[in-house]
N, C-alpha and C positions, 0 to 999 in steps of 0.2 A: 204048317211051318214051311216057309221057304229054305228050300237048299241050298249052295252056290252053285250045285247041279243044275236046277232049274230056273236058275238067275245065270245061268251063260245058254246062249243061242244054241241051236241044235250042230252045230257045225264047229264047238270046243270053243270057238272066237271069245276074248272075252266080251260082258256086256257093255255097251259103250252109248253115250247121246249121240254117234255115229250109226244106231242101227236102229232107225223109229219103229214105234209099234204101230200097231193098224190104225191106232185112235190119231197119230201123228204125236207122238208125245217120245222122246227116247226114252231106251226100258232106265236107264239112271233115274229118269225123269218121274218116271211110273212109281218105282222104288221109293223117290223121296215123296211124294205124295202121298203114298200110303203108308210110310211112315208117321207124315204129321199126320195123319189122321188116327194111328196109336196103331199099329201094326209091328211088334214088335221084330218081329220076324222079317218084316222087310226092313228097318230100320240095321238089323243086324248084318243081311246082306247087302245093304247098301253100304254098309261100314267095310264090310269085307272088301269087296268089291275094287272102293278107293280108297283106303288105308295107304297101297305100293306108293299108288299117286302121289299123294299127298306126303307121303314121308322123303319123297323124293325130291317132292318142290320146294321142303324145308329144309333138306340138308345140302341143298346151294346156296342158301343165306344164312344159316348158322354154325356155329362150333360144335362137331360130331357128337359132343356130349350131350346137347340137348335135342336134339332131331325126337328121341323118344317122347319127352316131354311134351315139348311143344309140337308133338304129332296130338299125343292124347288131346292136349288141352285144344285144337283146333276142333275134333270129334268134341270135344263137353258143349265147345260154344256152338257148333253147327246143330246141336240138340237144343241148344237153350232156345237158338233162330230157327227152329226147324218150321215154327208155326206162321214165320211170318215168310216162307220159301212158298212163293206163287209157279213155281217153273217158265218163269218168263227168261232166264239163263240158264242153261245148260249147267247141271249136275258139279260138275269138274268145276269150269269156271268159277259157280259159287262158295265150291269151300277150298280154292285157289284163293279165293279174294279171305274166307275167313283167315286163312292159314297164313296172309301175307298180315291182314294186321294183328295174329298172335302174336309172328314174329317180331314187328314194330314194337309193341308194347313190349315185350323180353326185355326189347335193345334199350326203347326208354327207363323202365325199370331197372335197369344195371346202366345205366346211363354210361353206355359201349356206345363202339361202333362197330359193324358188322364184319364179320372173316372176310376179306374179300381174295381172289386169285389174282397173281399178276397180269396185266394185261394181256401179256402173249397166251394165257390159256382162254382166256376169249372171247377177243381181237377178232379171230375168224368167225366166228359163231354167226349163225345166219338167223338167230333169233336177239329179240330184246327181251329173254325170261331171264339172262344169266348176265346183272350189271354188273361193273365195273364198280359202282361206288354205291352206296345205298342212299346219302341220298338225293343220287340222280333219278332213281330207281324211283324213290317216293315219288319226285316230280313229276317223273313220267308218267305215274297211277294218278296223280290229283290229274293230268292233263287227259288221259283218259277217261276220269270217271267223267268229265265236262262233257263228253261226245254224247250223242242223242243213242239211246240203248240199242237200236237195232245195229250204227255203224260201231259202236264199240262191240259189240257181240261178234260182228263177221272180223273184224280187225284183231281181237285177242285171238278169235279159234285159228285163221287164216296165219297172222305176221308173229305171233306171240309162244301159241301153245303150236304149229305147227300143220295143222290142218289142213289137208289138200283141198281146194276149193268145190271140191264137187263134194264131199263130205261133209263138210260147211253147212252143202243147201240141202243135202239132207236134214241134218244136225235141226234147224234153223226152219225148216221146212219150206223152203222158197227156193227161186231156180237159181242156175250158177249164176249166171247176168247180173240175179240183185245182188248177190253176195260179192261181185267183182265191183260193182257199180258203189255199195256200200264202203267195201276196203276202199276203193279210190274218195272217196269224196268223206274216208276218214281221217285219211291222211291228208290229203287237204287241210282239213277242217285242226291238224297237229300242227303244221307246218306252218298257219297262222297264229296259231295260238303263240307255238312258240317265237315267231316273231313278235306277237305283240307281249310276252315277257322279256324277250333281251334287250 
């Protein structure tokens, strides 16, 4: 059985797809593949692991009440998908993206619209994970799913989840160059797009 002992690094860090293993896989990455493969025990630690995460990425898009909820239900659906998880994205990422359309479907289901903060809390924000409006927010995910998966991959960990670029190309396994050269010509690749929607 895996511990969360022996699913954190020898140096207390937590485990992160910032810390590849020898095989070049992140240990997240490790964890979910031996999960779908029926390992219950890493299935467990991997839940452990991003649970924080993930309760955290939902409770800037919903009403405190439900964070719990639709924390679990994002873990039910990321087990139902676990068999179709290739590791071709980062761990986080992937049940970033389950947990954003848990929360959509909530919002359609109760046919709401989302808590949102007033602008002035953030207005400054130096990321695009915490919108203004939800559904600007959708727009912005259909326009990134459109991007080719390696420059959406470097552009969510780098401009999105926060990522310093050398971490990136860890994460990613390629050098900082592709990872900069990716973000740039991801953004590009938005900047058109959303000109050719306005």
């Amino acid at each position: 059985m895996i511990s969360l002992r022996e699913a954190l690094p020898a140096d207390g860090a937590p485990a992160s797809e910032d810390r590849p293993d020898p095989g070049g896989h992140g240990e997240l990455t490790v964890l979910a593949l031996r999960a779908r493969s029926g390992t219950g025990e890493a299935l467990d630690s991997l839940f452990a692991l991003t649970r924080d995460d993930v309760a955290r990425f939902i409770a800037r898009r919903v009403d405190p009440a439900w964070v719990d909820d639709l924390t679990q239900e994002t873990f039910s659906r990321a087990l139902r998908g676990l068999g179709r998880y290739a590791g071709r994205a980062p761990v986080r990422a992937w049940l970033f993206s389950v947990a954003r359309h848990t929360v959509a479907d909530r919002y359609r289901a109760r046919n709401r619209t989302p808590r949102h903060d007033p602008v002035d809390a953030w207005a400054g924000s130096a990321t695009l994970a915490e919108p203004g409006r939800f559904d600007e927010y959708l727009a912005l995910l259909d326009l990134l799913d459109a991007l080719p998966e390696d420059r959406r991959t470097a552009f969510v960990l780098t401009q999105l989840q926060g990522v310093p670029y050398a971490e990136a190309a860890l994460a990613t396994g390629v050098p900082i160059g592709t990872v900069r050269s990716r973000v740039a010509r991801g953004r590009r690749d938005l900047a058109r797009m959303l000109r050719e929607v306005a």
